[in-house]
N, C-alpha and C positions, 0 to 999 in steps of 0.2 A: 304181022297178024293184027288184025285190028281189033279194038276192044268190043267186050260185051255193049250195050245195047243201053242197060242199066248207068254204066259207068260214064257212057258218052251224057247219055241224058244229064245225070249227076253234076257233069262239069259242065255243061253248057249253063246249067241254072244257076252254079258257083258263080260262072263269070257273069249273067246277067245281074247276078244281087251285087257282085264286089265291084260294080260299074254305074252300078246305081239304076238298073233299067226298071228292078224292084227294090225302090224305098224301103229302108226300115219303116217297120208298124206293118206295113202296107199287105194283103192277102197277094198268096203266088196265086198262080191259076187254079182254076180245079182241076183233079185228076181228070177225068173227063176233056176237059180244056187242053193240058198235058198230053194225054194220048193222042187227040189229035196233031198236037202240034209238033209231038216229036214222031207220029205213025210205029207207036209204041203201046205194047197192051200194059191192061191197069198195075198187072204184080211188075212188070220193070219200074215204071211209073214208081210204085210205092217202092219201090225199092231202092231208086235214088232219093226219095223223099227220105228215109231212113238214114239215109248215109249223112242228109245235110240238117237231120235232127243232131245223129249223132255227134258232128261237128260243131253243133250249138250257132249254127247259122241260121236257121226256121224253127219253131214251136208248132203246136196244134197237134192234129194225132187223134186216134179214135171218134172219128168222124165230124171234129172240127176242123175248119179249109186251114191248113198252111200258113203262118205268117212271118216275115222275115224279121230275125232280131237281133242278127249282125253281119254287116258286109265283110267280117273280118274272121279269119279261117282260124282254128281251134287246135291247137297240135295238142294229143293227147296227153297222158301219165301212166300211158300200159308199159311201155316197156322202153329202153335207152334205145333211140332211134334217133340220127344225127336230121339237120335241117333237111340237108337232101333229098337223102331217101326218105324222108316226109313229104317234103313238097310234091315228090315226082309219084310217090302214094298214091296223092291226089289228084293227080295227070296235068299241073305245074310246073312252072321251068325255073330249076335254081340256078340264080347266077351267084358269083362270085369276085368281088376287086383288093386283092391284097393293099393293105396301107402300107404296112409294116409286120416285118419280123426278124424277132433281134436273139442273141443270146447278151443277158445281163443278169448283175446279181437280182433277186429276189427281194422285194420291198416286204415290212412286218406280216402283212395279213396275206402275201402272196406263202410266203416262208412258215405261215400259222396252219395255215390250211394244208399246205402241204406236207408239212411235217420236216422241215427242212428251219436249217439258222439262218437269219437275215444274212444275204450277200450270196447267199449259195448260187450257182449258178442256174437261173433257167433260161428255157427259149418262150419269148414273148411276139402272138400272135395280135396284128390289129386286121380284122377283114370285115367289109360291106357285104351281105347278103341281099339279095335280090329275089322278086318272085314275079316273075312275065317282066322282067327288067323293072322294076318300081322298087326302087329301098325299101324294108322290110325289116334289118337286121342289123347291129350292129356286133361281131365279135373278141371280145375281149379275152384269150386265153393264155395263160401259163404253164407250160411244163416242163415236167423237171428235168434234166437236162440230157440224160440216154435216150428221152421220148424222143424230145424236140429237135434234137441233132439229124431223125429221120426226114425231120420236113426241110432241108436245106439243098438237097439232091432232087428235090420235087420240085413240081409248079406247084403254088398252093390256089392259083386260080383256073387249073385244071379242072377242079371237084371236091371232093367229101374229104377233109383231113381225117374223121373218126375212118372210113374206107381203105384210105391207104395207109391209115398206121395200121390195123387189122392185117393188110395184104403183108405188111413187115414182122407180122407176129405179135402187135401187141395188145394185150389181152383188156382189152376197154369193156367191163364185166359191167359194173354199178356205176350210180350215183347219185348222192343226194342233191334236190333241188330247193333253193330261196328263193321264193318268188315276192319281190316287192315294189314299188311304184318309183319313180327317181324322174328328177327334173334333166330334160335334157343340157349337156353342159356344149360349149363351144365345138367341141369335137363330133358330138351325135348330130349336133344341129346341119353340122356342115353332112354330113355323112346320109343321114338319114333325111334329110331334104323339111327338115321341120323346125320352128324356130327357138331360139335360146328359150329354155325355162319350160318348154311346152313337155308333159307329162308322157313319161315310157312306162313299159313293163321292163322289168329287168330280171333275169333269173340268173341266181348265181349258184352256181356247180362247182361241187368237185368227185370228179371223176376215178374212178378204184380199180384195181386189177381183180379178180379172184381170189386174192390173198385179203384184199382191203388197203393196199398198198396204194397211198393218194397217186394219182399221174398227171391229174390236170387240177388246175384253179381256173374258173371262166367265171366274168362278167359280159353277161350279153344283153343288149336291150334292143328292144322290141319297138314298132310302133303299133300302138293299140289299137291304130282304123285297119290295120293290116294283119294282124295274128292276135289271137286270143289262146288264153291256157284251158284246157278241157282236164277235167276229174271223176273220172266211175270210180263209183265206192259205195257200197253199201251196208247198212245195217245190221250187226248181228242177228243171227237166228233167237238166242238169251234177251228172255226180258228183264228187267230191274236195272239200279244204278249201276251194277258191273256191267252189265252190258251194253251201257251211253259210255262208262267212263272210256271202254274200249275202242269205241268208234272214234272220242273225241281225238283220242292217242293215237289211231290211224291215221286219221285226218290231217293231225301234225308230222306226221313223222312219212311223209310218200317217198317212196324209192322208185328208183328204175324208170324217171319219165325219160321225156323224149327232150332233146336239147345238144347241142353239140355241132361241131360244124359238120 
């Protein structure tokens, strides 16, 4: 069954901004320009226009034209959604190339986070992420050692590890996300096709059952021309300082994004 109408338009203009056909800064077409060009009336039109605000890819809006302000695609903070089924969200092609994966003890901050003693045993996940085959992703995860023992019976360059632990039963509910800047080290460099020292996003996770029970520790990094982080959140209804302090405390504290293999 082939997609809506809306969604094809959508991706089509994805790929012309993330290829460069439209420049950052630079005005998309006019809607007008648009319906001709895709034989698309104005509400599908606006309506992929919507989706690639939402994305924080185009700006403009209420009857200013369209302008692009990042070639680099936005994975949101609605709700725990692994890379995959995001990328393919977006009508995207996730790949995958396992480095490594090992069971070994637990280094200090792998062991902190987890709630586990240094040495304890986990299973250590290294994989490349891909998106239309272009590095994109570099993944860094640990888990504790009942999870990770699932992924050994698996190809892990099959697809989605968050996907087939689920099909195993296990309950990948929450988790909190750090999102902060990091210098590529030899390893991403080589990985991520970018050179030593050249600046990632990195979001570090750990991932909780329904109980709150830690399952994963991940460090993942990013390349910045290639995915961006996206945040909806908005402002209390209460006006006064309780009602800034509240927002500030939301602000810091986001649950439930999107991140995972």
């Amino acid at each position: 069954m082939s997609q809506p109408l809306h969604l094809r338009v959508a991706e089509e203009l994805r790929l012309r901004i993330s290829r460069g056909s439209y420049p950052v800064g630079t005005p998309l077409p006019s809607e007008a320009q648009l319906c001709e060009l895709f034989g698309a009336s104005r509400g599908t039109v606006r309506q992929a226009l919507g989706a690639l605000r939402h994305e924080g890819m185009i700006g403009g809006g209420q009857g200013k034209q369209p302008v692009v302000r990042s070639p680099a695609l936005g994975q949101p903070f609605e709700t725990l959604m692994s890379f995959t089924a995001w990328a393919r969200q977006l009508g995207r092609t996730p790949g995958q190339r396992t480095i490594e994966i090992a069971r070994r003890g637990a280094d200090a901050i792998t062991a902190d986070v987890l709630g586990l003693e240094p040495g304890t045993p986990v299973v250590e996940v290294l994989r490349q992420r891909t998106m239309d085959g272009e590095p994109a992703l570099l993944e860094r995860s640990s888990f504790v050692e009942p999870v990770g023992r699932l992924l050994f019976d698996w190809d892990p360059d099959s697809g989605s590890i968050y996907a087939h632990l689920s099909d195993q039963g296990v309950d990948l509910r929450r988790a909190r996300h750090t999102i902060d800047a990091i210098a590529a080290d030899e390893t991403d460099a080589e990985l991520l096709d970018v050179p030593v020292g050249a600046p990632l996003l990195r979001e570090r996770r750990c991932a909780r059952d329904s109980h709150g029970t830690p399952l994963e520790s991940a460090d993942d990094r990013y390349r910045p021309d290639r995915v961006t982080f996206t945040i909806d959140n908005e402002r209390p209804a209460q006006n006064g300082a309780g009602a800034d302090l509240r927002m500030i405390k939301n602000a810091e504290s986001v649950r439930g994004a999107v991140g995972g293999s």
